[in-house]
C-alpha positions as a Markdown table, in Angstrom:
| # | Residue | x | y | z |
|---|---|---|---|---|
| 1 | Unk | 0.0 | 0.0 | 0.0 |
| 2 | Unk | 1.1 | 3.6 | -0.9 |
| 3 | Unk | 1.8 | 6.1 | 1.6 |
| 4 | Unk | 0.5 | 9.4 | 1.5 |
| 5 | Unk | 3.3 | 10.8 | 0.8 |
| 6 | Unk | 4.6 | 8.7 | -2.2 |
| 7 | Unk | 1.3 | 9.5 | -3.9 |
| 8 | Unk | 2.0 | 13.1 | -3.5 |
| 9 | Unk | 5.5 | 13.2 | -4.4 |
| 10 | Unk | 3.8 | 11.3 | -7.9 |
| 11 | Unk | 1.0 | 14.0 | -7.7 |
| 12 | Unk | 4.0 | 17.0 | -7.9 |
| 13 | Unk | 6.1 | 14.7 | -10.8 |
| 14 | Unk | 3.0 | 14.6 | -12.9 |
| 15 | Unk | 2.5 | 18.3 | -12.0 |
| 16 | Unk | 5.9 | 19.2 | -12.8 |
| 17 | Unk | 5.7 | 17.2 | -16.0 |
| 18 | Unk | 2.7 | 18.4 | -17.4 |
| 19 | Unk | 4.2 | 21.9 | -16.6 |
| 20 | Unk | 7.4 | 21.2 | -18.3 |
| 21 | Unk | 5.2 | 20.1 | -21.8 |
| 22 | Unk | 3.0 | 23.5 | -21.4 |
| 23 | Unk | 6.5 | 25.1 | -21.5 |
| 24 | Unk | 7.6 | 23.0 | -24.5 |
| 25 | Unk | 4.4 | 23.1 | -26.3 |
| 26 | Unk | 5.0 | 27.1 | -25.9 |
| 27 | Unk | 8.2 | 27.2 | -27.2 |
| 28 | Unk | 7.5 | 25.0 | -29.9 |
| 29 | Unk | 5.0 | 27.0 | -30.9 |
| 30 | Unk | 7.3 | 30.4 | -30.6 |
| 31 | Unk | 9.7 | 28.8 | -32.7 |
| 32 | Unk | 7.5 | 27.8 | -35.1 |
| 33 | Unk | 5.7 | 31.5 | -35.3 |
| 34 | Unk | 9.6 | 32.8 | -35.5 |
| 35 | Unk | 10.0 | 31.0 | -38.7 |
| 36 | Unk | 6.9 | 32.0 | -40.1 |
| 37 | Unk | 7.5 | 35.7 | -39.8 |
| 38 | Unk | 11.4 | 35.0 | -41.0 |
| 39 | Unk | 9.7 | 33.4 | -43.9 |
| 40 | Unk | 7.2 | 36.0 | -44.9 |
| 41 | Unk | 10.4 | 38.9 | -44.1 |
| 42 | Unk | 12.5 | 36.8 | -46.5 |
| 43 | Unk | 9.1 | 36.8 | -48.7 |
| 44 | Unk | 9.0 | 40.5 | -48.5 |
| 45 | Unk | 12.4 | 41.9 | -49.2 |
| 46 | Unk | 12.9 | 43.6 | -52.1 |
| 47 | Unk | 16.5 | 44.7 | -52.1 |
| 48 | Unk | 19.6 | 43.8 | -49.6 |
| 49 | Unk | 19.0 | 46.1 | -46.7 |
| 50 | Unk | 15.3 | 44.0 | -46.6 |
| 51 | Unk | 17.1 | 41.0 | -47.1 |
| 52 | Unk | 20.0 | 41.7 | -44.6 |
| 53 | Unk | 17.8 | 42.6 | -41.6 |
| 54 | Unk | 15.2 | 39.2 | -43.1 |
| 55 | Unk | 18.6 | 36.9 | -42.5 |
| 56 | Unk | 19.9 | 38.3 | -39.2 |
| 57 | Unk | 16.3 | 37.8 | -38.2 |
| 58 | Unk | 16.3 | 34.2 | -39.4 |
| 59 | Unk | 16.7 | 31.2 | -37.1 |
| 60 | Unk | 20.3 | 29.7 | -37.6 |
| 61 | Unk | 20.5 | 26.3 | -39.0 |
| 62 | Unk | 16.5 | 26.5 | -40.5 |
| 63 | Unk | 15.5 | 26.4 | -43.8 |
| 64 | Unk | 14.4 | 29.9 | -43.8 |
| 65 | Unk | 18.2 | 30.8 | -43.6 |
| 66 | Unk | 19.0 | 28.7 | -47.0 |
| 67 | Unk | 16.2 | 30.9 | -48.5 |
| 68 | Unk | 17.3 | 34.1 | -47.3 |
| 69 | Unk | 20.9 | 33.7 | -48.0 |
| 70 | Unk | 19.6 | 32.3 | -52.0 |
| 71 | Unk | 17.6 | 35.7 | -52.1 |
| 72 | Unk | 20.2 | 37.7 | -50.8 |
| 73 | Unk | 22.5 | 36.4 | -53.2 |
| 74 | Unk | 20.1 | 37.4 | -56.2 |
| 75 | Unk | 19.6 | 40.4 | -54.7 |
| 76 | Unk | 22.9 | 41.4 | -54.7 |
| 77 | Unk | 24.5 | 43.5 | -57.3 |
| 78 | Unk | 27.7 | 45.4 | -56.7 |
| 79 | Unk | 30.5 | 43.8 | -55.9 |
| 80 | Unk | 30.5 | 45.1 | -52.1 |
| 81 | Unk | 26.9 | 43.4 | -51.9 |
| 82 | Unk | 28.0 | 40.0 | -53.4 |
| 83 | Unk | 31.3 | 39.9 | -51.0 |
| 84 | Unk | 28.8 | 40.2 | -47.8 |
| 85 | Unk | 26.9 | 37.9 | -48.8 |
| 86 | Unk | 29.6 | 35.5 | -49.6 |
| 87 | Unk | 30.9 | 35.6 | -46.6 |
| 88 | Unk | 28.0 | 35.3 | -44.6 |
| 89 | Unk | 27.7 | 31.9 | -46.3 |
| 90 | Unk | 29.3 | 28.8 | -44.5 |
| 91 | Unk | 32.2 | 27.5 | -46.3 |
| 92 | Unk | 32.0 | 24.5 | -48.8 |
| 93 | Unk | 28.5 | 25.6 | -49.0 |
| 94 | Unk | 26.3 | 25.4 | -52.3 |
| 95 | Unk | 25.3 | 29.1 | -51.1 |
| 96 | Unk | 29.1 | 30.3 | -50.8 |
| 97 | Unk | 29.7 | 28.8 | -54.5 |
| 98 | Unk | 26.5 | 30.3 | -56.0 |
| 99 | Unk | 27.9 | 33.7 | -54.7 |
| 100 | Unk | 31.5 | 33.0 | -55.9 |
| 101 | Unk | 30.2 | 32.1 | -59.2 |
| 102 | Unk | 28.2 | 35.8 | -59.2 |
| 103 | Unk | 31.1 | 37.4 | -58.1 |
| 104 | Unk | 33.2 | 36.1 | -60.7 |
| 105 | Unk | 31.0 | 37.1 | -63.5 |
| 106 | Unk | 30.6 | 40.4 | -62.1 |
| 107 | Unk | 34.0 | 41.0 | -62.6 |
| 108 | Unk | 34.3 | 39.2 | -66.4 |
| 109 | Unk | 31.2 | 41.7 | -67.3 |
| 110 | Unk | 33.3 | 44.6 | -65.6 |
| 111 | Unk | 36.2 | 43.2 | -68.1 |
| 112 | Unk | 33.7 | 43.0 | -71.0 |
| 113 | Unk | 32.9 | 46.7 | -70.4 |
| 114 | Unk | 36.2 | 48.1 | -70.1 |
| 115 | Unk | 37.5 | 45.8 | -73.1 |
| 116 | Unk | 34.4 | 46.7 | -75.2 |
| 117 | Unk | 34.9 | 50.9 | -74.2 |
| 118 | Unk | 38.8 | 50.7 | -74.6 |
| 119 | Unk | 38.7 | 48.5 | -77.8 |
């Protein structure tokens, strides 16, 4: 037979446990609403300032962050713009090479120009 006190201490676990899963269930849920405003801020942006502030904004590590760093990249389009964003991508990342690859033919249609002018 249980003593009184045994079913209390289970009383206060079961408490404590249901409390703990409110607490979860909220952050969850914040996490989840977090994403959903970094997605419709990514959504929004319509030039790099937007999209800078959209990806500081973004949880780290989510897909939101791929997205943000994809349309930052196509937003970018001096070579000051493409640099920050490259470097904000990890390294060995799809995202760093898509920005390499901009930056690169940034500079061969900077080339092109100043051929095409000085020919």
């Amino acid at each position: 037979m249980r003593s009184h006190s045994s079913a209390r201490t289970r009383d206060e676990a079961i408490a404590e446990f249901c409390a703990h899963s409110k607490e979860s269930i909220k952050w969850e849920a914040a996490r989840l609403k977090w994403r959903q405003f970094s997605a419709e801020k990514i959504e929004d942006a319509q030039d790099v300032s937007a999209i800078r502030v959209a990806y500081v904004h973004t949880p780290r590590g989510s897909p939101e962050e791929k997205r943000a760093l994809l349309k930052w990249i196509s937003l970018a389009t001096t070579s000051e713009e493409i640099l920050e964003v490259y470097w904000e991508t990890g390294d060995m990342t799809p995202e760093q090479d898509l920005a390499r690859d901009k930056l690169i033919a940034y500079f061969d249609d900077l080339i092109d120009e100043y051929k095409t002018a000085h020919a």
